[in-house]
VMD Tcl script that builds the backbone (N, CA, C; Angstrom):
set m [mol new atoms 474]
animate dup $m
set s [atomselect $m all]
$s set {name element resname resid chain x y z} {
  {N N UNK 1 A -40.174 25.948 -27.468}
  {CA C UNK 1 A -39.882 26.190 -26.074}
  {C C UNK 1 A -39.526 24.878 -25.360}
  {N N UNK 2 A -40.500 23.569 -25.630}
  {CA C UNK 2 A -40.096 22.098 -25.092}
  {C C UNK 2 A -38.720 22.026 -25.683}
  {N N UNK 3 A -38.762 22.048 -26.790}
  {CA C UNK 3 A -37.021 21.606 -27.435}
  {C C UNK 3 A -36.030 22.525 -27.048}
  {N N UNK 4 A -36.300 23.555 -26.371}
  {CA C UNK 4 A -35.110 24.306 -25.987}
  {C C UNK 4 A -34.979 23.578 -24.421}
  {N N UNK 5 A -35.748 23.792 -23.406}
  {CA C UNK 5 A -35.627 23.031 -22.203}
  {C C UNK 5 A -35.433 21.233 -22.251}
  {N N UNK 6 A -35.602 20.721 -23.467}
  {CA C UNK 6 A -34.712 19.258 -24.071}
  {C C UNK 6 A -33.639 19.495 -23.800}
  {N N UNK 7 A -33.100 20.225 -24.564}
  {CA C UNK 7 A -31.625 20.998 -24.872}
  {C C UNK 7 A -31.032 21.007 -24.067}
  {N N UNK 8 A -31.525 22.237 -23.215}
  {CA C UNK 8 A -30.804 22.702 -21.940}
  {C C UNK 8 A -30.264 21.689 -20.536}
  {N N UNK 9 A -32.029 20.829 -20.174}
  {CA C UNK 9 A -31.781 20.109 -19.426}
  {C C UNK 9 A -30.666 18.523 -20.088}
  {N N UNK 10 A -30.860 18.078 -21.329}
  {CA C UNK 10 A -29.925 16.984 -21.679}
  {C C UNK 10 A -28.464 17.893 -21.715}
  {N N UNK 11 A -27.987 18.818 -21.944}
  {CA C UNK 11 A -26.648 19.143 -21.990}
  {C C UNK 11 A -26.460 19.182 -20.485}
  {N N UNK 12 A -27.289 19.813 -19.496}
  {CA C UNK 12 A -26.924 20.073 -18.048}
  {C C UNK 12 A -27.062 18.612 -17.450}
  {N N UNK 13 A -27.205 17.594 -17.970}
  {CA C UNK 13 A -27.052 16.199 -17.312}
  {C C UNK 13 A -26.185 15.421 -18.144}
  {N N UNK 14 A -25.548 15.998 -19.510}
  {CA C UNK 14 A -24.349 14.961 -19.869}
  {C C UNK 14 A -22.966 15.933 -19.227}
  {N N UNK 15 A -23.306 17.548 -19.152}
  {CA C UNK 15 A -21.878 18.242 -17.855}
  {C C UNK 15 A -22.163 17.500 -16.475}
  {N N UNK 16 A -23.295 16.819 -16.037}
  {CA C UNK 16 A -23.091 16.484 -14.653}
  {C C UNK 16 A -22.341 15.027 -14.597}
  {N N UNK 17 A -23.020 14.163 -15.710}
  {CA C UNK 17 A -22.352 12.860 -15.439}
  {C C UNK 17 A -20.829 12.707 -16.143}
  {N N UNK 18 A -20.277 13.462 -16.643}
  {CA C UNK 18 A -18.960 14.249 -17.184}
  {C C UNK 18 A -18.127 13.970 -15.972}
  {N N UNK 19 A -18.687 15.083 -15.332}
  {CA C UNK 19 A -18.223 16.094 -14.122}
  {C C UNK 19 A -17.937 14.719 -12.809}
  {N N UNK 20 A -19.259 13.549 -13.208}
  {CA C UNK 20 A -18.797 12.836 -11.686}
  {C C UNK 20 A -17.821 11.710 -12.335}
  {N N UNK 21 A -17.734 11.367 -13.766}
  {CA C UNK 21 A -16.758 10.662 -14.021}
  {C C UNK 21 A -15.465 11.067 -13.688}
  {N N UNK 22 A -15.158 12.850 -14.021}
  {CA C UNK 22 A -13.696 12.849 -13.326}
  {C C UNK 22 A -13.916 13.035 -12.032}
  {N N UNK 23 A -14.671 13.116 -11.471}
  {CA C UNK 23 A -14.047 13.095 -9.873}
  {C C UNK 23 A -14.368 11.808 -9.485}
  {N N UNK 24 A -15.174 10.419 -9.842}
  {CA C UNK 24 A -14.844 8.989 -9.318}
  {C C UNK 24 A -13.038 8.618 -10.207}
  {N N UNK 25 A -12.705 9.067 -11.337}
  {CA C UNK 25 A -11.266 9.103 -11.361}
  {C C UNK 25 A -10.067 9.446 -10.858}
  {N N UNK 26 A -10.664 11.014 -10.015}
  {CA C UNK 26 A -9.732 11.501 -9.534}
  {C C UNK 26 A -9.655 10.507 -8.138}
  {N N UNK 27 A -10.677 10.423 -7.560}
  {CA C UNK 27 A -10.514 9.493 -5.910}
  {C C UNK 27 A -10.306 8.502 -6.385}
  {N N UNK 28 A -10.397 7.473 -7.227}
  {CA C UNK 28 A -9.731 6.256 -7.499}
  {C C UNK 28 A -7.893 6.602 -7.425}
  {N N UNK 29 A -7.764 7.780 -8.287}
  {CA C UNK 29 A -5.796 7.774 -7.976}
  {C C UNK 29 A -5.693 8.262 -6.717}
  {N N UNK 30 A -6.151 9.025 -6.099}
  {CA C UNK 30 A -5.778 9.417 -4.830}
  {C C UNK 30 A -6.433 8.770 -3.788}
  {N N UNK 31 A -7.088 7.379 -3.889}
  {CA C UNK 31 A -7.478 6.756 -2.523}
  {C C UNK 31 A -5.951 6.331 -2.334}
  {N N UNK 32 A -5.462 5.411 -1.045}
  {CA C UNK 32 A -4.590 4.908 -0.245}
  {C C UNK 32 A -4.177 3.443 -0.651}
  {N N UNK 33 A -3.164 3.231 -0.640}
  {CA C UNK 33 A -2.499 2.298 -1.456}
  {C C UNK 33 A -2.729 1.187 0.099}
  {N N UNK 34 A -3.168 0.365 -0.021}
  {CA C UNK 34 A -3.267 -0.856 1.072}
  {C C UNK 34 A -3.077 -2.329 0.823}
  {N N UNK 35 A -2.671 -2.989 1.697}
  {CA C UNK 35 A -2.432 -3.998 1.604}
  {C C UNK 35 A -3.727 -4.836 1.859}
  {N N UNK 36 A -4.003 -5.948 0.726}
  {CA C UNK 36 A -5.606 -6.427 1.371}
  {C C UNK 36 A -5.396 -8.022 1.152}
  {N N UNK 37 A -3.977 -8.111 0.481}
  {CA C UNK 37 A -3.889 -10.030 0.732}
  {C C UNK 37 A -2.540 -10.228 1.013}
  {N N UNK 38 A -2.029 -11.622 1.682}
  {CA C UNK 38 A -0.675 -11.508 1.838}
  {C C UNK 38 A -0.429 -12.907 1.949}
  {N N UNK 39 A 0.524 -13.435 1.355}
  {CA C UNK 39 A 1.083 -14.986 1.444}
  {C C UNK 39 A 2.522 -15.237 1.756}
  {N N UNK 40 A 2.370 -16.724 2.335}
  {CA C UNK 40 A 4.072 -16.281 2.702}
  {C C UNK 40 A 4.574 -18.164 2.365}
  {N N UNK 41 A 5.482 -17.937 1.757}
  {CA C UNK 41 A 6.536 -19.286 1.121}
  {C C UNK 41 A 6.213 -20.328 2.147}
  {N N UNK 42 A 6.374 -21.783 1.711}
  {CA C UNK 42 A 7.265 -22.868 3.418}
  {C C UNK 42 A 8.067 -22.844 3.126}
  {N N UNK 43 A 9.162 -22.999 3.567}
  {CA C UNK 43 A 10.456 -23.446 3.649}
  {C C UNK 43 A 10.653 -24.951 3.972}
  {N N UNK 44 A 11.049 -25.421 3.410}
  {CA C UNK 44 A 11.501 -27.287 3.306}
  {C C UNK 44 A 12.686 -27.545 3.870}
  {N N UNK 45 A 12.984 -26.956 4.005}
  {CA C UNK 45 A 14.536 -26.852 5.144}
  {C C UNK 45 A 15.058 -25.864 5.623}
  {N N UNK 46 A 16.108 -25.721 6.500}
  {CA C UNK 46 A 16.289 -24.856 7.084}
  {C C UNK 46 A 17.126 -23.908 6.674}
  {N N UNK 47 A 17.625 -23.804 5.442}
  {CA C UNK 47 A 18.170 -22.992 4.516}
  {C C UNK 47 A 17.910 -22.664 3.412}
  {N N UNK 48 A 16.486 -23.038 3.688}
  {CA C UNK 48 A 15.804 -22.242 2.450}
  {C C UNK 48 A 14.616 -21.036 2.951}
  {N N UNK 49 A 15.173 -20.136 2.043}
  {CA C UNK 49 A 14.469 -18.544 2.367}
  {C C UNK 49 A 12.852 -18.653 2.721}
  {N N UNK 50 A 12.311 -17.914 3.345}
  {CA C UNK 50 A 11.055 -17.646 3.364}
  {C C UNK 50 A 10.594 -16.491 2.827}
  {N N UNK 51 A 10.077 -15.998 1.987}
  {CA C UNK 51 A 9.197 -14.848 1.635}
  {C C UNK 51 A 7.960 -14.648 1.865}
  {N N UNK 52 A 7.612 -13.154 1.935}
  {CA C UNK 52 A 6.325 -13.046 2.526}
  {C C UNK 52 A 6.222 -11.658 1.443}
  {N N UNK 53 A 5.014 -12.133 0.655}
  {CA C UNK 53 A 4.438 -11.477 -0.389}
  {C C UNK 53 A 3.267 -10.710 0.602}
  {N N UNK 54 A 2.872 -9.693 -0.628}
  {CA C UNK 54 A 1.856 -8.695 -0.237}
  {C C UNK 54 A 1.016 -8.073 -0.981}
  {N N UNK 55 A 0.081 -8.046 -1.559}
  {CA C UNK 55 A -0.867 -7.823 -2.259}
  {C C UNK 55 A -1.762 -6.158 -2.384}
  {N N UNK 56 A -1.356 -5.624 -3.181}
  {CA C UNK 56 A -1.709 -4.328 -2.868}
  {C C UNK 56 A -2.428 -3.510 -3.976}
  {N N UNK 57 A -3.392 -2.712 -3.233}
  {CA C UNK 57 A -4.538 -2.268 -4.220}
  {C C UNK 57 A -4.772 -1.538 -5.409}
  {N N UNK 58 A -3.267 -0.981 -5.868}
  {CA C UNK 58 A -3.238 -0.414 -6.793}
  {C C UNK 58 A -1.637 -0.564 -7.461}
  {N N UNK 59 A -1.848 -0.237 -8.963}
  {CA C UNK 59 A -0.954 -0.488 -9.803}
  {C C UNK 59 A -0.094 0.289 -10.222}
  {N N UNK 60 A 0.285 0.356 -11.715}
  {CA C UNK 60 A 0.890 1.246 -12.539}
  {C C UNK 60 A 0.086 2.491 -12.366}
  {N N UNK 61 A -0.898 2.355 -12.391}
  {CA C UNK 61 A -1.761 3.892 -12.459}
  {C C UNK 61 A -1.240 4.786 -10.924}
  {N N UNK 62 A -0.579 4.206 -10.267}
  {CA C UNK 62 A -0.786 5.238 -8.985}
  {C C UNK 62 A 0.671 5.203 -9.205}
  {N N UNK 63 A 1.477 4.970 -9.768}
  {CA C UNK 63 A 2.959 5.283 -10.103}
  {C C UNK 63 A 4.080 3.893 -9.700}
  {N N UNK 64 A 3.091 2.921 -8.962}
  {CA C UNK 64 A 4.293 2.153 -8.669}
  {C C UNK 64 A 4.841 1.394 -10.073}
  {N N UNK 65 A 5.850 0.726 -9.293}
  {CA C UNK 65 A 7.272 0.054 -10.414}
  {C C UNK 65 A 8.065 -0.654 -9.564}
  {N N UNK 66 A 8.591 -1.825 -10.566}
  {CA C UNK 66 A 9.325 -3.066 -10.417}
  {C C UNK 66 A 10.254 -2.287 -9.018}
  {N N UNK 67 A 10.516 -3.245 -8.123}
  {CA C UNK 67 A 12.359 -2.475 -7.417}
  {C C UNK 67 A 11.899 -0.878 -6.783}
  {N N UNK 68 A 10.809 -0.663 -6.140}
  {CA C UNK 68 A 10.762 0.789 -5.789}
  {C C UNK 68 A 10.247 0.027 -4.083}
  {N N UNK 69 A 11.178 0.683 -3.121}
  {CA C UNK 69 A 11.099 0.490 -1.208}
  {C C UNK 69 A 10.263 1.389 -1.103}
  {N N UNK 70 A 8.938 1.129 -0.625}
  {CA C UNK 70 A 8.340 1.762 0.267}
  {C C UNK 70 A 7.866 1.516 1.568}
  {N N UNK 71 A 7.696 2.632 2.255}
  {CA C UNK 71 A 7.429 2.235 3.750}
  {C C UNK 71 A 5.802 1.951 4.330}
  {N N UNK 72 A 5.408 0.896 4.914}
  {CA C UNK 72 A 4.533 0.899 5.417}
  {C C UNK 72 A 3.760 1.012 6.622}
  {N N UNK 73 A 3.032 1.880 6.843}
  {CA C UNK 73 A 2.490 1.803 8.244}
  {C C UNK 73 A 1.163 1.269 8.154}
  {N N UNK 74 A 0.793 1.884 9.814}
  {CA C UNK 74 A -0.453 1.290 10.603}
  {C C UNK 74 A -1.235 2.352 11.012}
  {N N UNK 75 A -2.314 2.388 10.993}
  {CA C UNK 75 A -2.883 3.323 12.001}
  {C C UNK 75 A -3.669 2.726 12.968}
  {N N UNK 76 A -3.672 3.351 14.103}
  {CA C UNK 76 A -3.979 2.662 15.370}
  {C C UNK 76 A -4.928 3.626 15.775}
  {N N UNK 77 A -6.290 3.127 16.238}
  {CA C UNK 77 A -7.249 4.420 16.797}
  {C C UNK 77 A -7.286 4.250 18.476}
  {N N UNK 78 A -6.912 5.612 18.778}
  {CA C UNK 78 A -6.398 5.270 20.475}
  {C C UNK 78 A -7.880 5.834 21.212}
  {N N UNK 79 A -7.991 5.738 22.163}
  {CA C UNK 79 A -9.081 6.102 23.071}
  {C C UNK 79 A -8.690 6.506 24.789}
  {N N UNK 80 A -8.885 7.529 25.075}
  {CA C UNK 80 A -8.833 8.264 26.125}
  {C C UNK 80 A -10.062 8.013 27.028}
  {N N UNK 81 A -9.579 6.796 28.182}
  {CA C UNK 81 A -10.452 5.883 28.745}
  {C C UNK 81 A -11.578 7.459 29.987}
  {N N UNK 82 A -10.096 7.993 30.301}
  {CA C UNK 82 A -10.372 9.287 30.959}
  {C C UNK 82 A -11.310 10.383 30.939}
  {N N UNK 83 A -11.218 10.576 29.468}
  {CA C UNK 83 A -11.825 12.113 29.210}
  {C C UNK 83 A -12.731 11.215 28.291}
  {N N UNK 84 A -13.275 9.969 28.278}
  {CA C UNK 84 A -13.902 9.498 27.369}
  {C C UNK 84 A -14.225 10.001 25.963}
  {N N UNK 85 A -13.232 10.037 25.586}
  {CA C UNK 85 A -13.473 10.053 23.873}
  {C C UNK 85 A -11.817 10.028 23.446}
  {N N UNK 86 A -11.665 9.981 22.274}
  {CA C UNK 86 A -10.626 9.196 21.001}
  {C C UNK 86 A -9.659 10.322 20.675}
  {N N UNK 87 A -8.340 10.751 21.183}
  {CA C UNK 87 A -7.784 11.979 20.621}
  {C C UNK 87 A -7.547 12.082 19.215}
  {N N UNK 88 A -7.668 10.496 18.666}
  {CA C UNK 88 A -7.358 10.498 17.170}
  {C C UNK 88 A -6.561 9.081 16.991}
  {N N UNK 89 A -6.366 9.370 15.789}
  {CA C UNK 89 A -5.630 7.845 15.785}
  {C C UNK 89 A -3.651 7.741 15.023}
  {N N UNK 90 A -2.779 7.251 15.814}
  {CA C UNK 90 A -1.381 7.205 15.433}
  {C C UNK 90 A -1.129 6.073 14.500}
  {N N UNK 91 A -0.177 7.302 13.887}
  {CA C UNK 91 A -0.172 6.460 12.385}
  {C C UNK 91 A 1.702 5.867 12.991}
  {N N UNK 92 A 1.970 4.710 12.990}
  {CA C UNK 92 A 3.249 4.176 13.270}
  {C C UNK 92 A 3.068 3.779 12.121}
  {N N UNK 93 A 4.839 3.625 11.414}
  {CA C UNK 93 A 5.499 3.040 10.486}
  {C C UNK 93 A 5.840 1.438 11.025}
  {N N UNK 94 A 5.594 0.482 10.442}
  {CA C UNK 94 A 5.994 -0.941 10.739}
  {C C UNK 94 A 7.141 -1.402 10.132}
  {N N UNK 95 A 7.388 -1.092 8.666}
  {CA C UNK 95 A 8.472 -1.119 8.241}
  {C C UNK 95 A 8.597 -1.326 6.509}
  {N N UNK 96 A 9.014 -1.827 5.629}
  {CA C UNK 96 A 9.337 -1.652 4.475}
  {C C UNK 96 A 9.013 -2.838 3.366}
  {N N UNK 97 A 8.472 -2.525 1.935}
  {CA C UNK 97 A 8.402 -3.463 1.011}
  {C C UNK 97 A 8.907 -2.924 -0.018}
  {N N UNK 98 A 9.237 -4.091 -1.018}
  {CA C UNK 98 A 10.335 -3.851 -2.157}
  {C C UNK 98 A 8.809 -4.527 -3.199}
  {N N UNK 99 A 8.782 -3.651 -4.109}
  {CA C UNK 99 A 7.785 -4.071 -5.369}
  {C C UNK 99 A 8.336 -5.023 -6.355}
  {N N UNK 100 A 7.815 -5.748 -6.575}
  {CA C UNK 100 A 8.424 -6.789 -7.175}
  {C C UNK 100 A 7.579 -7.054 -8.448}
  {N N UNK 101 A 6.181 -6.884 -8.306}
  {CA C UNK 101 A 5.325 -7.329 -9.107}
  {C C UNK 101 A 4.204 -5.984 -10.269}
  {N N UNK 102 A 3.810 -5.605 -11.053}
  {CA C UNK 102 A 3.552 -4.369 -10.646}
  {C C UNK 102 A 2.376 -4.487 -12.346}
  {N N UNK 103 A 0.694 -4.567 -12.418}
  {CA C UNK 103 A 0.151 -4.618 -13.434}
  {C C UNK 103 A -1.258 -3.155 -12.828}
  {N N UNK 104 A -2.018 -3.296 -14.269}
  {CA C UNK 104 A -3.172 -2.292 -13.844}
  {C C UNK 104 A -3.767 -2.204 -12.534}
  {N N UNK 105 A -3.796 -2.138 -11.874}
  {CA C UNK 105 A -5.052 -1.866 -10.502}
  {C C UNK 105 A -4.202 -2.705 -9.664}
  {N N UNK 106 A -3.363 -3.681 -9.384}
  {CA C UNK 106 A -2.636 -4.591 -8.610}
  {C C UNK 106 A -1.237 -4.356 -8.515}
  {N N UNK 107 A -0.410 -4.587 -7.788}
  {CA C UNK 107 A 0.717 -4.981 -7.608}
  {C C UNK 107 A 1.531 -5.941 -6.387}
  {N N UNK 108 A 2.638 -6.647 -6.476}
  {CA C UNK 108 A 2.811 -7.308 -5.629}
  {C C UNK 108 A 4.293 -7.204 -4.625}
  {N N UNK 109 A 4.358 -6.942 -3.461}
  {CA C UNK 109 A 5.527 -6.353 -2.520}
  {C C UNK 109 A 5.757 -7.723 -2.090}
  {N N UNK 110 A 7.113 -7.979 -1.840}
  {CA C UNK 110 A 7.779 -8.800 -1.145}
  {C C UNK 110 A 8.443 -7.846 0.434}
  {N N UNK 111 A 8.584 -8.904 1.279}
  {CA C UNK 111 A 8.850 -7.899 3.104}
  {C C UNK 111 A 10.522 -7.283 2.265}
  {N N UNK 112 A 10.457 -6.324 3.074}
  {CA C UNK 112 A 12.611 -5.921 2.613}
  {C C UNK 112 A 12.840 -5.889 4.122}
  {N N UNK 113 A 12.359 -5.411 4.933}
  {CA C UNK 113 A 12.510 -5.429 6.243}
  {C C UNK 113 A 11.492 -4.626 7.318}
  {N N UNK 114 A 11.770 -5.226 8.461}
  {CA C UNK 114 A 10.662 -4.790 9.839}
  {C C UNK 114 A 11.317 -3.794 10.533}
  {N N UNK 115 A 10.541 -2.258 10.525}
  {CA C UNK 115 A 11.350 -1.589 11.488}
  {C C UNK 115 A 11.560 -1.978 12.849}
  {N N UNK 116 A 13.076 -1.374 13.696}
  {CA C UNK 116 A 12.882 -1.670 15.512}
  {C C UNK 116 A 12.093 -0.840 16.174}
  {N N UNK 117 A 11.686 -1.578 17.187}
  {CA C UNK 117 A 10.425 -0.644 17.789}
  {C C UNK 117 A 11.250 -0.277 18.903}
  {N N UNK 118 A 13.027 0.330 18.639}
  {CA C UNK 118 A 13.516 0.730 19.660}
  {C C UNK 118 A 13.248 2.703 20.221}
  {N N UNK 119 A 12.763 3.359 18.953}
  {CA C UNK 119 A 12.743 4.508 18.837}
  {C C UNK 119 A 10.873 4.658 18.224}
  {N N UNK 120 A 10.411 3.537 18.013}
  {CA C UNK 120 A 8.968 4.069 17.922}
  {C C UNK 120 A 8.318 3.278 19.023}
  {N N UNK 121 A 6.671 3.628 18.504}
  {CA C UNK 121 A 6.026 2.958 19.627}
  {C C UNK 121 A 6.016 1.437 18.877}
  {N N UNK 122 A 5.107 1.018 20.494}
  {CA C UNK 122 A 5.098 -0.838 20.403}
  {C C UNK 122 A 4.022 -0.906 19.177}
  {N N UNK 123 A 4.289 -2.430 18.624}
  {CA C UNK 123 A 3.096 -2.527 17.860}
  {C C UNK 123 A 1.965 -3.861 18.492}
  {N N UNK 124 A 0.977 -4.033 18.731}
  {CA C UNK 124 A 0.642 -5.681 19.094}
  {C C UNK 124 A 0.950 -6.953 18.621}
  {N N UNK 125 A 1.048 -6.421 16.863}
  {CA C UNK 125 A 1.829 -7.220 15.854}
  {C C UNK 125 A 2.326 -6.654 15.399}
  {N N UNK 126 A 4.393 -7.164 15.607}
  {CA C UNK 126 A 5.048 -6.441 15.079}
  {C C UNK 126 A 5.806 -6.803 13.750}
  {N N UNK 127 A 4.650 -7.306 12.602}
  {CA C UNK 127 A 4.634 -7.804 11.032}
  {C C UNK 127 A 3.636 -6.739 10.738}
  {N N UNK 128 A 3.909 -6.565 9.372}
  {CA C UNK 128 A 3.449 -6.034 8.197}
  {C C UNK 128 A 1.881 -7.323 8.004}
  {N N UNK 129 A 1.081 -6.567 8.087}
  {CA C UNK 129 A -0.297 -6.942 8.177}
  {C C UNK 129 A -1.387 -6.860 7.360}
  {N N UNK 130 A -2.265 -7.299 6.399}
  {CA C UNK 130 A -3.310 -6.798 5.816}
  {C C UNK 130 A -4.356 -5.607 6.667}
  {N N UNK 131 A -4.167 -4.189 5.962}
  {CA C UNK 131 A -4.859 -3.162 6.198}
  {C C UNK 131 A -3.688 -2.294 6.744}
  {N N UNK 132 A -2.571 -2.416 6.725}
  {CA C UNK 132 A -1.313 -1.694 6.530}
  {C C UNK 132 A -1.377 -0.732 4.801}
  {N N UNK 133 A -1.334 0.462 5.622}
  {CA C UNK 133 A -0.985 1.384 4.125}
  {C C UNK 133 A 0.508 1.748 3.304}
  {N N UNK 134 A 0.448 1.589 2.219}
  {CA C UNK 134 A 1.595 2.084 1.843}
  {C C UNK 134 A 1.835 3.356 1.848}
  {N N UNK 135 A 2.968 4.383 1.886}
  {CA C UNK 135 A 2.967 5.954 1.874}
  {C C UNK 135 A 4.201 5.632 0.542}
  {N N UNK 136 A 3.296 6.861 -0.140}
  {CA C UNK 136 A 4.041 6.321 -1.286}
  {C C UNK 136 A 5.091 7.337 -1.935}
  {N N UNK 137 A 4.983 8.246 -0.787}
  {CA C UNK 137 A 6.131 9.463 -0.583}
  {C C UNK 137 A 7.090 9.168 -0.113}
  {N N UNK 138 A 7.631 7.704 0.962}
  {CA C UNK 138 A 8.818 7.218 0.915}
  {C C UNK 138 A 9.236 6.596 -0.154}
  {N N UNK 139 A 8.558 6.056 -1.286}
  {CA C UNK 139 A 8.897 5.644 -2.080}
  {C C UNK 139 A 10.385 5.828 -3.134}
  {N N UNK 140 A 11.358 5.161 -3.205}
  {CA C UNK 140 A 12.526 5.162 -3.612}
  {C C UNK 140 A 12.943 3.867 -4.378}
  {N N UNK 141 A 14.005 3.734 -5.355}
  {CA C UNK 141 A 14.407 2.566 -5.966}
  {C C UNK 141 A 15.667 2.235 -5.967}
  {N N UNK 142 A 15.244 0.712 -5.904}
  {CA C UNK 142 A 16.455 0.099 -4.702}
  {C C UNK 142 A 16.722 -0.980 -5.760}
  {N N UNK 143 A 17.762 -1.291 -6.433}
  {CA C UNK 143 A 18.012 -3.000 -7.138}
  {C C UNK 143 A 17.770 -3.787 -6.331}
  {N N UNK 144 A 17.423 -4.648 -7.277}
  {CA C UNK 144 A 16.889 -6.223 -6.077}
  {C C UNK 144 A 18.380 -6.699 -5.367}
  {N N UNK 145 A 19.428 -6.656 -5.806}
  {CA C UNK 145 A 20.838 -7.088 -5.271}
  {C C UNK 145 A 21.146 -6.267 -4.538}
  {N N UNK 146 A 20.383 -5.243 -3.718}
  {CA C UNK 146 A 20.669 -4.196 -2.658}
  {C C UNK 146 A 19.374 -4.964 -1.333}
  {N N UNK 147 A 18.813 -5.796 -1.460}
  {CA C UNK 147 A 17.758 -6.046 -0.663}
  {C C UNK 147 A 18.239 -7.342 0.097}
  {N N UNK 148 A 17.618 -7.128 1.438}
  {CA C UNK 148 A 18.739 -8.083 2.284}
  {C C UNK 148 A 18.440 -9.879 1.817}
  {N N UNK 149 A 17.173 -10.040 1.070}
  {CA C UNK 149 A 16.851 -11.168 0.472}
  {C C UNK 149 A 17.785 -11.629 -0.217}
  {N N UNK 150 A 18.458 -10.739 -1.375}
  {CA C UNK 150 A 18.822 -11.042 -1.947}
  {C C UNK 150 A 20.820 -11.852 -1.451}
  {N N UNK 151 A 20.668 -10.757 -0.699}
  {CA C UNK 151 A 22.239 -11.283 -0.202}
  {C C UNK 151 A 22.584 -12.970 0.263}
  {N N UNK 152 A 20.985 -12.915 0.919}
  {CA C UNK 152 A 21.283 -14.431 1.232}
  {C C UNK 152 A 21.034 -15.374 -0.110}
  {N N UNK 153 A 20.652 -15.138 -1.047}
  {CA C UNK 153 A 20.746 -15.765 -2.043}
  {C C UNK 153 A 21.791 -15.927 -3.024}
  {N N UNK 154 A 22.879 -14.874 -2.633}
  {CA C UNK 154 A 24.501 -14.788 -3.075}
  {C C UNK 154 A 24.968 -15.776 -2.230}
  {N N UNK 155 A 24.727 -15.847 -0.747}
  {CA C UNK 155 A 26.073 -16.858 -0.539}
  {C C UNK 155 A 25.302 -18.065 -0.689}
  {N N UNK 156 A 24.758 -18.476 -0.932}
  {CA C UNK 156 A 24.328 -20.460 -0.729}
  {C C UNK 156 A 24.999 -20.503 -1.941}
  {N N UNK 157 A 25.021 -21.665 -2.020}
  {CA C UNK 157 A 25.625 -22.930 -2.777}
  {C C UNK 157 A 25.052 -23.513 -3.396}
  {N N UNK 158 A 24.488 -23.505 -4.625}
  {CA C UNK 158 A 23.066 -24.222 -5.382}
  {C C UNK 158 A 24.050 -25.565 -6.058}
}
mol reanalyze $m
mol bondsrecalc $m
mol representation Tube
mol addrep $m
């Protein structure tokens, strides 16, 4: 009777810790792709490019790849000074990164460009920021010789 309730209870605790391994797997692929470090070139003269890298929390496993534009936003938590309390928080788009870099759990975005804040709202900072998310449903692939970086690196004169 002990060795059957052995049994029972060790099989009903190797299905539970089973069971939470795939679901800490499953929320590891489906947490939010974010930006959490970011560096940016000097330039030594005045015709030489600046880049501004971006550091982002996940890798190959969440589908990214070399040359794929995605768009990044912000979310902003607003507060209704009035009716005292928070209607929620607006998610604005800031604007776009080109993947450049791309290993297990990491990858690395270079800027492709800043949206105009002629048709959205203002931003306070209007750069691509650490704690900016990627949406990885705009996601599309773009050659690096389609990216406005690159153009300026066609005409100089080396």
């Amino acid at each position: 009777m002990l060795s059957r309730y052995l049994l029972v209870f060790g099989l009903g605790a190797y299905l539970a810790l089973t069971l939470s391994i795939f679901e800490a797997k499953a929320q590891s692929v489906n947490q939010s792709l974010t930006i959490f470090d970011a560096r940016k070139s000097l330039a030594l003269s005045d015709d030489e490019p600046v880049f501004r890298d971006f550091y982002i929390n996940g890798g190959s496993e969440q589908g990214l790849r070399e040359g794929m534009v995605i768009t990044v936003t912000r979310q902003i938590s607003l507060y209704d000074r009035f009716q005292n309390r928070s209607p929620g928080e607006l998610k604005v788009e800031v604007g776009e990164v080109r993947i450049i870099y791309v290993q297990q759990g990491l990858a690395v975005a270079r800027e492709h460009r800043l949206y105009s804040r002629d048709q959205r709202p203002l931003l306070e900072n209007n750069f691509i920021m650490l704690g900016d998310r990627l949406q990885l449903k705009s996601a599309r692939i773009e050659s690096a010789q389609s990216s406005p970086q690159s153009e300026v690196d066609a005409l100089r004169v080396y």
